[in-house]
N, CA, C and O atoms as a Maestro MAE file, in Angstrom:
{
 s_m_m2io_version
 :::
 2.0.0
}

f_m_ct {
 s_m_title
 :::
 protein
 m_atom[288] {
  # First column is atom index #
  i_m_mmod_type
  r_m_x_coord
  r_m_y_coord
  r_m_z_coord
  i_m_residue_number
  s_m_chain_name
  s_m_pdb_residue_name
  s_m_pdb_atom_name
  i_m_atomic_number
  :::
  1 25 0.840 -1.162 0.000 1 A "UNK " " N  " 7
  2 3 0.000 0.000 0.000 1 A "UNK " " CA " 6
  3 2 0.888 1.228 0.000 1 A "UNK " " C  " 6
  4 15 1.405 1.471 1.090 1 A "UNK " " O  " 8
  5 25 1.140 1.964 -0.890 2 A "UNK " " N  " 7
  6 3 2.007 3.573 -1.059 2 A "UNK " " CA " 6
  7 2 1.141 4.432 -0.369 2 A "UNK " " C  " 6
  8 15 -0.010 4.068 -0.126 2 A "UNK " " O  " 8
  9 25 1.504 5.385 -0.072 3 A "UNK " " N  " 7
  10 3 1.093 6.795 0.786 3 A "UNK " " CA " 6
  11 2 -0.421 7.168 -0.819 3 A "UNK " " C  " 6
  12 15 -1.505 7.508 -0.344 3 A "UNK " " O  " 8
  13 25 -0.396 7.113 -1.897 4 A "UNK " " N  " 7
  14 3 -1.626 7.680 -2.645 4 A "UNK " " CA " 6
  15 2 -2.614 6.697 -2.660 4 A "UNK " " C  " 6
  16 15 -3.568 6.832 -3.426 4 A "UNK " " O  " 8
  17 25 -2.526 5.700 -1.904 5 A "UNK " " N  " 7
  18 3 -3.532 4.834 -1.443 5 A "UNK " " CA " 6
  19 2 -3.777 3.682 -2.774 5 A "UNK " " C  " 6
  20 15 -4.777 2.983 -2.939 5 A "UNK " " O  " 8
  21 25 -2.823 3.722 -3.444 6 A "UNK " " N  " 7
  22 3 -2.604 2.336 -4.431 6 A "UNK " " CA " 6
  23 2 -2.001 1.406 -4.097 6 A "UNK " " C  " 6
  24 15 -0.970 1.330 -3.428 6 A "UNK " " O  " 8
  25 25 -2.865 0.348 -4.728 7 A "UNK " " N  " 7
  26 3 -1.896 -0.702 -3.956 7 A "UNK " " CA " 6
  27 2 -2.456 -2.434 -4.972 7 A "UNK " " C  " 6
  28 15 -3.451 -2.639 -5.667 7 A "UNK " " O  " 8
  29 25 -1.257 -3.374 -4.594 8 A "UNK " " N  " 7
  30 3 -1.722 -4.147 -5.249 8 A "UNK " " CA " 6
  31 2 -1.721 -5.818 -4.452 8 A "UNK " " C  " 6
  32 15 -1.452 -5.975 -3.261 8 A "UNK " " O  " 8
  33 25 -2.082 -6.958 -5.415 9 A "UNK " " N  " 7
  34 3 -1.623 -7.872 -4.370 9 A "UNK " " CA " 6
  35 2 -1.251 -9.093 -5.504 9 A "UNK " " C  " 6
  36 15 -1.406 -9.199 -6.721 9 A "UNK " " O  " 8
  37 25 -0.806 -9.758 -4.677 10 A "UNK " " N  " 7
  38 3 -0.153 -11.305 -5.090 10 A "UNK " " CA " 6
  39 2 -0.282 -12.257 -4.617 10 A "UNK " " C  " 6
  40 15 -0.195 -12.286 -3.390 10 A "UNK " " O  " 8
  41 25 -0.540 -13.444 -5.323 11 A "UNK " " N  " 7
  42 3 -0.740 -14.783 -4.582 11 A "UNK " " CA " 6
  43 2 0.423 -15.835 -5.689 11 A "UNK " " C  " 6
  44 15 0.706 -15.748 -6.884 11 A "UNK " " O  " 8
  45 25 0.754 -16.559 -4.855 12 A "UNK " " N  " 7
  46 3 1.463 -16.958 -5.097 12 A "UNK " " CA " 6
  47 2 1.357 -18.821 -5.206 12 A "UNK " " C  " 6
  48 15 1.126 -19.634 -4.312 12 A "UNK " " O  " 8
  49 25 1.610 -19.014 -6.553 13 A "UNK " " N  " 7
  50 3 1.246 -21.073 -6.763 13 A "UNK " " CA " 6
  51 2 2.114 -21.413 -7.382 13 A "UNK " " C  " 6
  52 15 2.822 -20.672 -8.064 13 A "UNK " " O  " 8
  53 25 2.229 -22.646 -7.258 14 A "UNK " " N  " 7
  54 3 3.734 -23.434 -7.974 14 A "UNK " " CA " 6
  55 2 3.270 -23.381 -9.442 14 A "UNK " " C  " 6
  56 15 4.073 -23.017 -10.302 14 A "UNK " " O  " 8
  57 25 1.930 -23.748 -9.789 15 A "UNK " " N  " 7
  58 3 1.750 -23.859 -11.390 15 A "UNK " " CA " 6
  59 2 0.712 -24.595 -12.170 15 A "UNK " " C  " 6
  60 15 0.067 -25.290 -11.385 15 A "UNK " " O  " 8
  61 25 0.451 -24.674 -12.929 16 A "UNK " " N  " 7
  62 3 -0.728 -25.449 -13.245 16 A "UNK " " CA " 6
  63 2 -1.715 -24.808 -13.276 16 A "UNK " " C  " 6
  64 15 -1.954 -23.998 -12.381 16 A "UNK " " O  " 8
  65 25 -2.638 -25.024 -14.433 17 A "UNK " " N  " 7
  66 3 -4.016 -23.517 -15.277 17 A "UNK " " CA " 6
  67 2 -5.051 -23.772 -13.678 17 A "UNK " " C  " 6
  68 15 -5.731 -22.864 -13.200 17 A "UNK " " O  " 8
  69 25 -4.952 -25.215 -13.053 18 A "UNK " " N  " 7
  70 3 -6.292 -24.790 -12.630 18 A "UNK " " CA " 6
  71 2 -5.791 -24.161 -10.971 18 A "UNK " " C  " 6
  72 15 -6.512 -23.487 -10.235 18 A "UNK " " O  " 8
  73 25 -4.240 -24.649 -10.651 19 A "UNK " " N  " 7
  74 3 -3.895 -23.571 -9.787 19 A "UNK " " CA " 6
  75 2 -3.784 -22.110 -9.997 19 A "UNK " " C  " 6
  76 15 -3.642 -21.448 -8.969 19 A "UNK " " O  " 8
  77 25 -3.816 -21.552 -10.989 20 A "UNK " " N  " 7
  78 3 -3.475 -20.528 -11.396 20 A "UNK " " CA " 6
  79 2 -4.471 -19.782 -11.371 20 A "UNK " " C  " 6
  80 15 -4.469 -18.702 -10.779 20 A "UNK " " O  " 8
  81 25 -5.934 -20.471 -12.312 21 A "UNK " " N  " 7
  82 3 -7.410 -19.786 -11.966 21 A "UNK " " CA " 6
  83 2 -7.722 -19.916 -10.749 21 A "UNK " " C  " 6
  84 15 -8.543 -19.045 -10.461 21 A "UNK " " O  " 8
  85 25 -7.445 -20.659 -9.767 22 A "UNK " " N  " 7
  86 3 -7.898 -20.714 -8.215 22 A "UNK " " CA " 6
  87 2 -7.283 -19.472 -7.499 22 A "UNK " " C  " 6
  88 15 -7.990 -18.934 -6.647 22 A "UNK " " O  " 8
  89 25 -5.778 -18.844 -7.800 23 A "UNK " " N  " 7
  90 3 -5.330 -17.756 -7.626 23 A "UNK " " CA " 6
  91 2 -5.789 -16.987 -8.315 23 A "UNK " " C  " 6
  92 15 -5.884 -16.024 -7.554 23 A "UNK " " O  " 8
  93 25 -6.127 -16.709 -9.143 24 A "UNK " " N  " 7
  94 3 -6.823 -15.450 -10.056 24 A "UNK " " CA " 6
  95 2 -7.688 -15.628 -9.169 24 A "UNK " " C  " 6
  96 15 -7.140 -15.292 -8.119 24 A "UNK " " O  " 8
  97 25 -8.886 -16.012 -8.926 25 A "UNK " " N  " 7
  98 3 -10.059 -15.871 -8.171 25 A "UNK " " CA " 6
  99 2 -10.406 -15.393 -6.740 25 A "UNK " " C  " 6
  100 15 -11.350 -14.830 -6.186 25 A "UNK " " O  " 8
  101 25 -9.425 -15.793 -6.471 26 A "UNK " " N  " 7
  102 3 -8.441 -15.700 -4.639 26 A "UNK " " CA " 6
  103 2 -8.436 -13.683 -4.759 26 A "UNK " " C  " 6
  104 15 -8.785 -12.854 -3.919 26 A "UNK " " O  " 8
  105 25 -8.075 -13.565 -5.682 27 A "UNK " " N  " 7
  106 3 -7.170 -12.365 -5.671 27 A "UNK " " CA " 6
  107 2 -8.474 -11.564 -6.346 27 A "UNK " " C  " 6
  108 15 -8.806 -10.470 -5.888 27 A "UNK " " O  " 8
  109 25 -9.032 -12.036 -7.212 28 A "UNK " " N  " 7
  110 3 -10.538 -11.096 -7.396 28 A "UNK " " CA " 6
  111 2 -11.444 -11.029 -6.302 28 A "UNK " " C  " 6
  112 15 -11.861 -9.916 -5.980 28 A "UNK " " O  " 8
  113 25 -11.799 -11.984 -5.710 29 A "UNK " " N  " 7
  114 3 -12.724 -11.940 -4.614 29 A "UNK " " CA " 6
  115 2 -12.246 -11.110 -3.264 29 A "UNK " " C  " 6
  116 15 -13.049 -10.559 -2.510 29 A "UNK " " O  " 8
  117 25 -10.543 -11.109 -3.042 30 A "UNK " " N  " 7
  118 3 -10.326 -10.056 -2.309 30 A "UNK " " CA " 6
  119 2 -10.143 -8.789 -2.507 30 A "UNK " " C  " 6
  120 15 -10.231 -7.956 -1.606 30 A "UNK " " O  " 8
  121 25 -9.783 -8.439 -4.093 31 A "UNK " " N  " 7
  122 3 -10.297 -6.812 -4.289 31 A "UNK " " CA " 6
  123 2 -11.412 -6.264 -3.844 31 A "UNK " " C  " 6
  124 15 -11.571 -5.265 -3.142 31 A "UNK " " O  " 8
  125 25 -12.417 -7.234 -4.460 32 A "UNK " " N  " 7
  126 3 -13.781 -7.359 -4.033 32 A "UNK " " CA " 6
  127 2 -14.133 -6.938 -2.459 32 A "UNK " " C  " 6
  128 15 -14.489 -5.873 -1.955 32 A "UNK " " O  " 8
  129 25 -13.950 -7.860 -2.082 33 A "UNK " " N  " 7
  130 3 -14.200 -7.402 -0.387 33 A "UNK " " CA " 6
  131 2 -13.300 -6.480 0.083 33 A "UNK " " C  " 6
  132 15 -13.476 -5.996 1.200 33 A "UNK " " O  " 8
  133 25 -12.412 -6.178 -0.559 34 A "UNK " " N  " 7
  134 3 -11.342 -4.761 0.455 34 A "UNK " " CA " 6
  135 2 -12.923 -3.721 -0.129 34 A "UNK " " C  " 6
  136 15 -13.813 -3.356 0.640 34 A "UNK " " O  " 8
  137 25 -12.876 -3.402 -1.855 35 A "UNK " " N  " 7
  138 3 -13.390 -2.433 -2.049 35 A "UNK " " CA " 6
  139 2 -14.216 -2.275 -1.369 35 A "UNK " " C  " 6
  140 15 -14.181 -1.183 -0.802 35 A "UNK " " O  " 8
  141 25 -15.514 -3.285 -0.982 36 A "UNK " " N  " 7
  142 3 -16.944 -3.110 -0.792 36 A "UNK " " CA " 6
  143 2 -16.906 -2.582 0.524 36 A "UNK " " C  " 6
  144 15 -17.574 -1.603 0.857 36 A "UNK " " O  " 8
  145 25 -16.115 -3.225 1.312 37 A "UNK " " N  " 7
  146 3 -15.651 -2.547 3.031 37 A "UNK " " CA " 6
  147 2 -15.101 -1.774 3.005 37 A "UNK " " C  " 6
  148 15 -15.502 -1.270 4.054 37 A "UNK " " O  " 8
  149 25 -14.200 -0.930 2.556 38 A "UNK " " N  " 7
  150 3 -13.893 0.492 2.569 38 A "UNK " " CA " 6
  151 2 -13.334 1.436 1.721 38 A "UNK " " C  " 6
  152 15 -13.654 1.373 0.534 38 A "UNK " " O  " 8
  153 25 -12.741 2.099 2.002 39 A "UNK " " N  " 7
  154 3 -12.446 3.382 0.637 39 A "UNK " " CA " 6
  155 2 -11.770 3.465 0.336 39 A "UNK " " C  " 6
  156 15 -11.441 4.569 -0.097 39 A "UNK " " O  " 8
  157 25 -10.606 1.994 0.254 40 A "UNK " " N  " 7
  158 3 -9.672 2.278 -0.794 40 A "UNK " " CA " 6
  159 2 -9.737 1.995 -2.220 40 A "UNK " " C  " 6
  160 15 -10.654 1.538 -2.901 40 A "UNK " " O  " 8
  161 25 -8.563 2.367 -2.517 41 A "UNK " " N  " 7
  162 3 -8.850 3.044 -4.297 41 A "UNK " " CA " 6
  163 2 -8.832 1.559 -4.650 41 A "UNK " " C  " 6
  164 15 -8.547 0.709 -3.806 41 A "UNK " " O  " 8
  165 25 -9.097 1.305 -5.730 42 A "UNK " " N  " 7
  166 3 -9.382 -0.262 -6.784 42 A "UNK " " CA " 6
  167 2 -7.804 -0.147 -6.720 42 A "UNK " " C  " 6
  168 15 -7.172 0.853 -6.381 42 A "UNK " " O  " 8
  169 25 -7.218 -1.557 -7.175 43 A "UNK " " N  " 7
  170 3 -6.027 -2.295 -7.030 43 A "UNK " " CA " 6
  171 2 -5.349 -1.629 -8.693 43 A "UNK " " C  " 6
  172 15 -5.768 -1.200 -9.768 43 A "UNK " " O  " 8
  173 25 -4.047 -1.914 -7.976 44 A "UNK " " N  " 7
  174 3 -3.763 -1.408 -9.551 44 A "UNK " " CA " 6
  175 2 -3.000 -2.378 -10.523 44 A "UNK " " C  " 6
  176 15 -2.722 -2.259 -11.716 44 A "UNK " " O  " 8
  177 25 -2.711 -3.551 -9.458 45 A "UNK " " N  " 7
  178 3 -2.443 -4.720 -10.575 45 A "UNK " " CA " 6
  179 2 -3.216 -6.376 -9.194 45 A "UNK " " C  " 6
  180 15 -3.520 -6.245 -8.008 45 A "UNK " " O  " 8
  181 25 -3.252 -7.209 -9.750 46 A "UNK " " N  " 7
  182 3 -3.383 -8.391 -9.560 46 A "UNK " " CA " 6
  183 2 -2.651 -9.631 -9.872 46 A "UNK " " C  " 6
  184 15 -3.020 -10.365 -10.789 46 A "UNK " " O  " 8
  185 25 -1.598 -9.893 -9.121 47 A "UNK " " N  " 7
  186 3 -0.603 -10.782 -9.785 47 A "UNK " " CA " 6
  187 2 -1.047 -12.339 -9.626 47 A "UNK " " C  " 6
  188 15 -1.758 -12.318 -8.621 47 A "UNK " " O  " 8
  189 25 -1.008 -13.338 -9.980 48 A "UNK " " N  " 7
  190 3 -0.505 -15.455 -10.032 48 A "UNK " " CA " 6
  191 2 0.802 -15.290 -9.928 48 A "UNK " " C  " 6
  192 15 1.332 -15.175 -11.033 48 A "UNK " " O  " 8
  193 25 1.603 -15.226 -8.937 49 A "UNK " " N  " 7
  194 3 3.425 -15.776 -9.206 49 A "UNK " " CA " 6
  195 2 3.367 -17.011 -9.078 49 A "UNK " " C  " 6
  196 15 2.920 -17.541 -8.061 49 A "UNK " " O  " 8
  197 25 3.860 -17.728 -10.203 50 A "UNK " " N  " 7
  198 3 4.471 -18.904 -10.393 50 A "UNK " " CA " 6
  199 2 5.892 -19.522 -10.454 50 A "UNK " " C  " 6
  200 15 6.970 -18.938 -10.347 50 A "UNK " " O  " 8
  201 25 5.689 -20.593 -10.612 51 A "UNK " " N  " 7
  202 3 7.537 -21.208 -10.432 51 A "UNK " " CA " 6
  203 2 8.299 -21.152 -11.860 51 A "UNK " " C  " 6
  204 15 9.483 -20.946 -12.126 51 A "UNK " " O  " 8
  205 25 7.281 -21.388 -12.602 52 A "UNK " " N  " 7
  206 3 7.670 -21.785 -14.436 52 A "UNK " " CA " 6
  207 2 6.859 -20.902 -15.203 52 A "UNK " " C  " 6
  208 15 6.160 -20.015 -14.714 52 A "UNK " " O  " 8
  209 25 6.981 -21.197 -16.580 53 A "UNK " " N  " 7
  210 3 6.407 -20.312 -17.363 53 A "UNK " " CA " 6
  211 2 6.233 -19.159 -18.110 53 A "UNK " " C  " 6
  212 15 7.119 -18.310 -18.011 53 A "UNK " " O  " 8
  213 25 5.206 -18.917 -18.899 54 A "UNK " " N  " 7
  214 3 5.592 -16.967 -19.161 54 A "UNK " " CA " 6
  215 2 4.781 -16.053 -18.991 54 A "UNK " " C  " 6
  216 15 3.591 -16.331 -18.838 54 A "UNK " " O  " 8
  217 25 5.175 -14.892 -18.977 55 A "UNK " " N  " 7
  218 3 4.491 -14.320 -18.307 55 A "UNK " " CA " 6
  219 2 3.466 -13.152 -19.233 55 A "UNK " " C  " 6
  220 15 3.950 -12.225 -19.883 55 A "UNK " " O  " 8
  221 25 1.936 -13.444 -19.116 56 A "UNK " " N  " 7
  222 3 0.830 -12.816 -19.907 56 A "UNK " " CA " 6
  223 2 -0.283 -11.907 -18.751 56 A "UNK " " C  " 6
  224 15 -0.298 -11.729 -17.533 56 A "UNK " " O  " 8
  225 25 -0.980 -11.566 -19.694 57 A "UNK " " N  " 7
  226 3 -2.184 -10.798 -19.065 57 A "UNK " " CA " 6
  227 2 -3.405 -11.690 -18.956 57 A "UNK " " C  " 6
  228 15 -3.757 -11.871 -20.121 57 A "UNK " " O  " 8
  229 25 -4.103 -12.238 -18.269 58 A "UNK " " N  " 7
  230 3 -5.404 -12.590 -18.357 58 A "UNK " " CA " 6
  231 2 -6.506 -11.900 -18.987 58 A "UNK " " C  " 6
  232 15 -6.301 -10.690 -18.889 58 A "UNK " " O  " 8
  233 25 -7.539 -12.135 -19.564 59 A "UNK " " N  " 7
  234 3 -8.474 -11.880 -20.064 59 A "UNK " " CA " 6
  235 2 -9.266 -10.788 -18.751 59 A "UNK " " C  " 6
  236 15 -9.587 -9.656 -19.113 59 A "UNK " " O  " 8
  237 25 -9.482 -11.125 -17.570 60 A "UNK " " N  " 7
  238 3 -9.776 -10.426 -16.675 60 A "UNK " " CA " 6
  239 2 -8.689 -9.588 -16.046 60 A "UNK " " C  " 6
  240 15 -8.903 -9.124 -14.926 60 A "UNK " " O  " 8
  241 25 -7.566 -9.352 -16.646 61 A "UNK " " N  " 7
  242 3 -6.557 -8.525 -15.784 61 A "UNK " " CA " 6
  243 2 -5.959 -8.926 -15.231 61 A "UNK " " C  " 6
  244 15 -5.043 -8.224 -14.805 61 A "UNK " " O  " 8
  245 25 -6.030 -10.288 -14.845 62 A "UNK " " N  " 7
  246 3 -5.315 -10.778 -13.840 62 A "UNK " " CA " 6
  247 2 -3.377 -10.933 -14.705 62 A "UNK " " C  " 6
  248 15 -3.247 -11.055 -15.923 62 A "UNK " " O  " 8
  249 25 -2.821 -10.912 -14.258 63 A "UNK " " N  " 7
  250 3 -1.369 -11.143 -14.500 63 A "UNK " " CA " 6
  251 2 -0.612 -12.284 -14.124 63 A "UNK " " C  " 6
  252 15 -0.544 -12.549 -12.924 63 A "UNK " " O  " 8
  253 25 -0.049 -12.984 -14.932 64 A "UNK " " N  " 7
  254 3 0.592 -14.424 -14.274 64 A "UNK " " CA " 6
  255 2 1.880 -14.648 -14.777 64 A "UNK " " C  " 6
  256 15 1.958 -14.661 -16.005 64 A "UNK " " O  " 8
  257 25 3.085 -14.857 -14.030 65 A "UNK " " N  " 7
  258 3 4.199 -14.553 -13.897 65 A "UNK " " CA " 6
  259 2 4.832 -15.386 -13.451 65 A "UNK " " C  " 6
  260 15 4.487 -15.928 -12.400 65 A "UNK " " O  " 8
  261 25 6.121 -15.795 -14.215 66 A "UNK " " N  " 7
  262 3 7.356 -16.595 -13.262 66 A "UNK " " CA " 6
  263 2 8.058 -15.910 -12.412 66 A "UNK " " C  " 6
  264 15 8.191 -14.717 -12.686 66 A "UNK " " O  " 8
  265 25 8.802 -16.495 -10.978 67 A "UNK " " N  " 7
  266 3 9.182 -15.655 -10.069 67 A "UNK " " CA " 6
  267 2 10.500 -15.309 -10.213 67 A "UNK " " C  " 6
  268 15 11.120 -14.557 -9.463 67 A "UNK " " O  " 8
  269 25 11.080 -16.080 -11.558 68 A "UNK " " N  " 7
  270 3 12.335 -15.395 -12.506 68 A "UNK " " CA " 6
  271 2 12.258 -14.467 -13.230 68 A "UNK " " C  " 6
  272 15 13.265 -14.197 -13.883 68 A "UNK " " O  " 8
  273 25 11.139 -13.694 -13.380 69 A "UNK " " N  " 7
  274 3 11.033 -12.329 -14.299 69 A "UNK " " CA " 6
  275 2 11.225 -11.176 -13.012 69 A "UNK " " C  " 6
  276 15 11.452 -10.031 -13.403 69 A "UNK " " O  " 8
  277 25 11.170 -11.337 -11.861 70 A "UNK " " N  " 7
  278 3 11.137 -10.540 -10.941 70 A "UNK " " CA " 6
  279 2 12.452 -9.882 -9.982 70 A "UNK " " C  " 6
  280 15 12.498 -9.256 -8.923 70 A "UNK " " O  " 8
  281 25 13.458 -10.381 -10.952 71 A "UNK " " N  " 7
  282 3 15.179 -10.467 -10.436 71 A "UNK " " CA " 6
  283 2 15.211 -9.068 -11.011 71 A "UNK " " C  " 6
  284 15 14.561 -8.752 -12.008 71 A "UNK " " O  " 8
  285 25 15.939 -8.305 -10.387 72 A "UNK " " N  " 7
  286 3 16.515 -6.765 -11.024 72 A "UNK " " CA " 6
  287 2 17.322 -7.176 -12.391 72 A "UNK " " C  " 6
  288 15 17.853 -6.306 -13.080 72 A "UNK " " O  " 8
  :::
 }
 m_bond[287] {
  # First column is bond index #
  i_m_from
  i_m_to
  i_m_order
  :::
  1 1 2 1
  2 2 3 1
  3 3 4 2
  4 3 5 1
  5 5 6 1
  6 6 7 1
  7 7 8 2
  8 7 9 1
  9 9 10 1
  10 10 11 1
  11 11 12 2
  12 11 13 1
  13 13 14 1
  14 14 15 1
  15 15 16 2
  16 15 17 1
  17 17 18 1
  18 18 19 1
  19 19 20 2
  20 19 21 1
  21 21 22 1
  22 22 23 1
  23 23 24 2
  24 23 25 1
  25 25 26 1
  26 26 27 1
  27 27 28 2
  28 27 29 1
  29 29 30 1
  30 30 31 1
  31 31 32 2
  32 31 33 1
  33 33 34 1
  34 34 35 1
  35 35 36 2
  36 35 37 1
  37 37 38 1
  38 38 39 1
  39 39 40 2
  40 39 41 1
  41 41 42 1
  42 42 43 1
  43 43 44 2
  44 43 45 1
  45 45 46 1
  46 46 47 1
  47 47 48 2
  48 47 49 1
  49 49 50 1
  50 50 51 1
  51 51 52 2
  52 51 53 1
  53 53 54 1
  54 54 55 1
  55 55 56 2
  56 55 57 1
  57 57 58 1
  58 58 59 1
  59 59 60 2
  60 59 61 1
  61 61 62 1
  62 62 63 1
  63 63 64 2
  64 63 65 1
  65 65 66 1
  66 66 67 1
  67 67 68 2
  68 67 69 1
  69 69 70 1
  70 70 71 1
  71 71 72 2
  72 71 73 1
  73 73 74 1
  74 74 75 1
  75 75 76 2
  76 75 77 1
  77 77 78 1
  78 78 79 1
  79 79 80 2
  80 79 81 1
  81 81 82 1
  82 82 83 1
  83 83 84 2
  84 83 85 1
  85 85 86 1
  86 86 87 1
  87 87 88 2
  88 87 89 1
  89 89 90 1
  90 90 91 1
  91 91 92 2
  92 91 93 1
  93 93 94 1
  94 94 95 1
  95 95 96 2
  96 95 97 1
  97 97 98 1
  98 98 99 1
  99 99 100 2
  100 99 101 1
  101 101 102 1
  102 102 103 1
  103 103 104 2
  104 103 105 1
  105 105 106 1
  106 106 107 1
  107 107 108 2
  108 107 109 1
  109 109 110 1
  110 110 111 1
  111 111 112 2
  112 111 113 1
  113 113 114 1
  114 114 115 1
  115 115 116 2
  116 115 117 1
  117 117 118 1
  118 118 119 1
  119 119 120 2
  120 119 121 1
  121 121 122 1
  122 122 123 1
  123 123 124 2
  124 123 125 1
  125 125 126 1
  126 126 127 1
  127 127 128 2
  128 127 129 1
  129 129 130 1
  130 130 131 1
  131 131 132 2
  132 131 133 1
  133 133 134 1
  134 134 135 1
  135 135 136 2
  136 135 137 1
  137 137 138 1
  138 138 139 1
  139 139 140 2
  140 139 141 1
  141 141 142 1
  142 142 143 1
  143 143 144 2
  144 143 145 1
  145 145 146 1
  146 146 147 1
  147 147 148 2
  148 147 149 1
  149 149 150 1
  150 150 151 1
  151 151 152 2
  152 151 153 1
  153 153 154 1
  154 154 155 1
  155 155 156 2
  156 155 157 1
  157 157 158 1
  158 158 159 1
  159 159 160 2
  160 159 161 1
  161 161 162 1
  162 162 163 1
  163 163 164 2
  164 163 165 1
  165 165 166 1
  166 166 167 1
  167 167 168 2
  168 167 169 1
  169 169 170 1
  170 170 171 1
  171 171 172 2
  172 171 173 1
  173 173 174 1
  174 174 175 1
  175 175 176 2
  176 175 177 1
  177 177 178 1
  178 178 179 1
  179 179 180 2
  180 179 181 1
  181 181 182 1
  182 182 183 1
  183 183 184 2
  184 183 185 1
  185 185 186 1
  186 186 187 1
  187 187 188 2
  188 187 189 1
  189 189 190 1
  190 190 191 1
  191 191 192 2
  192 191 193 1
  193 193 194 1
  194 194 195 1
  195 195 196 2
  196 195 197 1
  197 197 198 1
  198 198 199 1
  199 199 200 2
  200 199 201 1
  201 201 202 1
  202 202 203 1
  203 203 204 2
  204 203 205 1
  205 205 206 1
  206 206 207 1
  207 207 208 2
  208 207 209 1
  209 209 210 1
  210 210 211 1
  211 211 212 2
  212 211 213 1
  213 213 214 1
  214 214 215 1
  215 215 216 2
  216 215 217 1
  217 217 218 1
  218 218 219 1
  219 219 220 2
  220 219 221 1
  221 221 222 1
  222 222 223 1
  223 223 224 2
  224 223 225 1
  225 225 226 1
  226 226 227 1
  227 227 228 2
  228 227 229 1
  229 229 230 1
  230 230 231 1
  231 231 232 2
  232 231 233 1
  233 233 234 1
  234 234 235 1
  235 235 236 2
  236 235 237 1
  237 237 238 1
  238 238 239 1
  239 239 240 2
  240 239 241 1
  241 241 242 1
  242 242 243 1
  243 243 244 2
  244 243 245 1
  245 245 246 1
  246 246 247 1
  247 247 248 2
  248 247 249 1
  249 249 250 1
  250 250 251 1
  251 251 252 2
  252 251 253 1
  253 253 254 1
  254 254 255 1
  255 255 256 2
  256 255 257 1
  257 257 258 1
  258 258 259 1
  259 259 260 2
  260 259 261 1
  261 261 262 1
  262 262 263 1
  263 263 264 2
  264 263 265 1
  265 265 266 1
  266 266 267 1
  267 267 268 2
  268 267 269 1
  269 269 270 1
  270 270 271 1
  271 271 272 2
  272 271 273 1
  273 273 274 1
  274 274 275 1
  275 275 276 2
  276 275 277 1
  277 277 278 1
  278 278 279 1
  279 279 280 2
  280 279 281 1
  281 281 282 1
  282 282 283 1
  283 283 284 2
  284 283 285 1
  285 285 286 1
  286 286 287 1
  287 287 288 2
  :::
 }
}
């Protein structure tokens, strides 16, 4: 969470589409309930970190990522 009240979150699965949609969902349903309970601003990303793989956009926004793209 930064001081302009953005903020984002991550869940994190070893791999596999239907682990991956179980984290996408994880991570929608808690935007969901932060927003509806209080006044912070909508999320500004939604990450799946995974072990393997590459890394795309979901159809819903969601983002899914190997935890080797995340090295400086």
């Amino acid at each position: 969470h930064l001081e302009d009240g953005r903020w984002g979150a991550i869940e994190i699965k070893l791999g596999g589409d239907e682990l991956i949609e179980h984290g996408a969902q994880s991570l929608k349903n808690l935007r969901d309930k932060i927003t509806s309970i209080s006044e912070e601003r909508a999320t500004s990303f939604l990450m799946v970190l995974t072990a393997v793989g590459g890394a795309y956009r979901r159809e819903d926004g969601v983002y899914v990522a190997p935890i080797n793209l995340l090295k400086p």
